[in-house]
Each structure stands twice: as C-alpha cells, then as structure tokens.
ZAMARGU-4260 file (C-alpha; in steps of 0.2 Angstrom, whole numbers, plus 5000, padded with zeros to 4 digits):
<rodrens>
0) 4216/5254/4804 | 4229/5247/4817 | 4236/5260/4825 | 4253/5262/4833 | 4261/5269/4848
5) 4252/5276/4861 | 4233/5275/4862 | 4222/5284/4875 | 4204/5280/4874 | 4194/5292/4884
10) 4178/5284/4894 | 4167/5297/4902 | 4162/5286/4916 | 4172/5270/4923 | 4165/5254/4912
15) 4160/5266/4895 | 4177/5264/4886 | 4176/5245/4888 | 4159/5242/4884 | 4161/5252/4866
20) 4180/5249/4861 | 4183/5234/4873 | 4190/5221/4860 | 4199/5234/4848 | 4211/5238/4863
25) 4213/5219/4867 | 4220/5218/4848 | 4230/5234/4851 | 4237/5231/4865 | 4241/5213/4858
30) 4248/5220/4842 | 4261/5230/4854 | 4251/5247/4855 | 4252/5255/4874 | 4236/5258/4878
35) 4228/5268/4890 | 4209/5270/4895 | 4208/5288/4903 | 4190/5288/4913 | 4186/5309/4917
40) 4171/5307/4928 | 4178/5292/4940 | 4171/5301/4956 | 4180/5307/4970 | 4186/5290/4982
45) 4187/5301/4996 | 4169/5309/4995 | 4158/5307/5007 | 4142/5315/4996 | 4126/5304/4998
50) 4124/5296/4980 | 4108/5300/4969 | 4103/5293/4951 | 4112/5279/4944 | 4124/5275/4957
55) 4111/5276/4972 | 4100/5263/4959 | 4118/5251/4959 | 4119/5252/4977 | 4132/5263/4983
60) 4129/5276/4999 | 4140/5289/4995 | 4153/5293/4979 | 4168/5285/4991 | 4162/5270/4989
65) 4155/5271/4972 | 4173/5278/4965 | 4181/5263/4974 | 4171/5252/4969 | 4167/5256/4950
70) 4187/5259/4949 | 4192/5241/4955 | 4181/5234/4942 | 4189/5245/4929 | 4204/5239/4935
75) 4198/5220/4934 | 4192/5223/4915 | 4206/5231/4908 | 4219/5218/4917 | 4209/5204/4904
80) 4213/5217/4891 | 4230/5221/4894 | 4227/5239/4897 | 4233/5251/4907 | 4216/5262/4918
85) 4218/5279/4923 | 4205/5288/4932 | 4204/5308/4936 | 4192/5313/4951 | 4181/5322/4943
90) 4160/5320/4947 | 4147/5313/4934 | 4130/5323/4932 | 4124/5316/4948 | 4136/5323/4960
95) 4145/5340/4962 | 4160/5341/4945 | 4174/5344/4958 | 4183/5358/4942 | 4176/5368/4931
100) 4178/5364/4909 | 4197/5375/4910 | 4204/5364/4924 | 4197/5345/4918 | 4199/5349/4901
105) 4219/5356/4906 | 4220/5339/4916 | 4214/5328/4902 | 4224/5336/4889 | 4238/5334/4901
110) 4236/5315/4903 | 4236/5312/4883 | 4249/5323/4877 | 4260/5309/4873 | 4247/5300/4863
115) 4247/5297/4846 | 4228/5297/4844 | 4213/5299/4855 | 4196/5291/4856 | 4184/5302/4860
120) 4165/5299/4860 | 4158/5303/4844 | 4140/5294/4843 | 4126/5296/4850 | 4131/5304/4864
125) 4112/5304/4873 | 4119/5306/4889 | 4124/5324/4894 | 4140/5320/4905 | 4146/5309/4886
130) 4142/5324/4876 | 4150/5338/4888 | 4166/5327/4888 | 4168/5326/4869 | 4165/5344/4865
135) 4176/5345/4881 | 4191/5335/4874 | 4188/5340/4854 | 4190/5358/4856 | 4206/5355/4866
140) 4216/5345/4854 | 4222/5344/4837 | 4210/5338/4823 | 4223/5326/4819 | 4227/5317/4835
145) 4207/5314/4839 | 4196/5298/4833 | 4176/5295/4837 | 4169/5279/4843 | 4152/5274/4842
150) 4146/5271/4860 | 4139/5255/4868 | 4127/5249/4871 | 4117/5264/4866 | 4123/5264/4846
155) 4118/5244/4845 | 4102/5249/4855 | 4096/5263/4843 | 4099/5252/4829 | 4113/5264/4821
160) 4130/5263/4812 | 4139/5278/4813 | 4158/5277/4809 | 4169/5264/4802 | 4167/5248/4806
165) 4185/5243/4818 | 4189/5224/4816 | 4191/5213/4827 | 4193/5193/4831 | 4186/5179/4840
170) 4200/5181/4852 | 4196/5199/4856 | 4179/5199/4856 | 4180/5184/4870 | 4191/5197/4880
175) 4180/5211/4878 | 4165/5196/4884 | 4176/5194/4902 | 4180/5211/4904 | 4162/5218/4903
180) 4157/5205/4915 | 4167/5213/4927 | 4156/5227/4929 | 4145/5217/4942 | 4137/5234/4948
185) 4132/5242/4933 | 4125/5225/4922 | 4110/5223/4931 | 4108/5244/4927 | 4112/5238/4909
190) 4098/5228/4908 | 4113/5213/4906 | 4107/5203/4922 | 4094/5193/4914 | 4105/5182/4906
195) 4122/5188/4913 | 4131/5177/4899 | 4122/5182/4885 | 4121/5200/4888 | 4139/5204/4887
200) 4141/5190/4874 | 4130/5198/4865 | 4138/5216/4867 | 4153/5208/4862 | 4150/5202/4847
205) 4144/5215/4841 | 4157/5226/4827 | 4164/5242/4838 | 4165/5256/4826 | 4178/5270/4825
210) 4179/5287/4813 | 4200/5290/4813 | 4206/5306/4806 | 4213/5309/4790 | 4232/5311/4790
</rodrens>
C-alpha cells in the first residue's frame, strides 16, 4: 500500500518510529506524502529530574539533557528521511509522565487530527511505555484512520512476522541505514556498537511490516 496525504507515525520514544518504519517513510515522503513522526514520551527539555534506567545507562544526568539530546538526533534522522519530527514532553516509564492518559491522549489526538492514517505500534509491544501508548492512541481514534507496525528491533529479534509486509527499495533502506546511525546514544543500548555498520545495516535490511485498515 502507498498511502497518500498526510502520514503521522507515532514513536513512543525518540529513535522507535525510525528504527521500525524508517525506510517506508523515506519512500513516502519521496512519493510526495507529508510525513510526520509524532514521538509522545520525548521527555521534558527543561527537566531537571536525575535520570534512572535506560537513559542513566546512555549517559545523561538529568531528563534535560536526555530530551535534548535524544531530540537532536531525532531531528538528524528524520532530515536524511525527509521527515518532519515532533515531540510532546511527556516522561517514559523511567521518569515522572508529566499528564495523566485524558490530557496526552487529548494532545496526541490533537497533533494527528489532520492525518489520513496513523501508525500506531501494534506488535510486540514488550515494553510497557509501547504498549500503554498504543491502547492509548487506538481507543482514541477511528478504526479507519489507524495502522500497526511491527516494532524494531524487537519483532526481527523474537524471530516473528506479524503484519504485512511494507515494501521498500535499496534506496530507502540505505536511508533508513544513515538515519538509525544517528542514534549515537542509544546504539551502543541496542547492542548495535559491536559493529556500528553492520548493526544498522542489518536492521535496515530487514522488511518493515505494517497491518493498514480495511477501507
């Protein structure tokens, strides 16, 4: 499917949307789609809260500098992609929400109400913050206006193929390739580090998979 208009792909966290849909929005956004990558849990960039978990283990004192600094390489990926990041404050599992599921599920239907679809999520959603966020957005908007995306690495990892697979060329998985390696702090997290050009090379290579709604 090559869909037309508007796109939104909703990340939970700032690098998930590239590393699971990465080339399809380098061929929609080439194609002429506007596309958007929405990332809900981007942290606060004015927080001064001591980091714990995952972003204490990348190297960040405090969400501030985590937010700023995850957001700058969200903003480096989706330039190779050609598009567009947006980021709501709101905290990931490690750090205080900053809203409770009315207010961040009002902002997010807010910021895709001009969307013709929605990439949401959909598979395997192990993490809890992935899993509140797509129960979050589903129940919020139309059946018809929301697709699933398998999530990377985690679907390639746990050997499964959920969904359809979403094609994609040689010149759009390369794009995906640069923009993942723009992820500096969380590679190393992703066990990419080992051999930093063949971990993301091998991520994109791999077929992103989508379940789109029946019209």
């Amino acid at each position: 499917m090559q869909p037309a208009g508007s796109i939104v792909v909703v990340s939970p966290h700032s690098d998930d949307g590239v590393l699971s849909l990465g080339a399809s929005m380098a061929r929609w956004a080439r194609a002429g789609a506007r596309v958007e990558l929405l990332t809900v849990l981007a942290l606060d960039p004015a927080s001064t809260a001591p980091t714990e978990g995952w972003d204490r283990r990348a190297g960040f004192a405090t969400e501030g500098e985590a937010a700023r600094a995850r957001r700058e390489e969200d903003h480096r990926a989706c330039v190779v992609l050609g598009v567009t990041p947006r980021w709501l404050p709101y905290g990931s599992v490690d750090f205080d929400r900053h809203g409770d599921d009315e207010e961040i599920g009002e902002a997010v239907r807010g910021s895709v109400e001009s969307a013709g679809f929605v990439l949401v999520p959909g598979s395997p959603l192990t993490h809890p913050d992935h899993a509140w966020l797509s129960s979050l957005v589903t129940e919020r908007l139309p059946p018809e206006l929301v697709a699933l995306y398998a999530e990377q690495p985690y679907t390639v990892r746990g050997g499964g193929m959920p969904f359809a697979r979403a094609p994609a060329g040689l010149r759009d998985r390369l794009a995906k390739w640069r923009a993942i390696r723009a992820y500096r702090s969380q590679l190393p997290l992703l066990g990419m580090t080992r051999d930093p050009r063949r971990g993301p090379l091998r991520l994109a290579l791999v077929d992103e998979r989508v379940a789109w709604p029946r019209q």
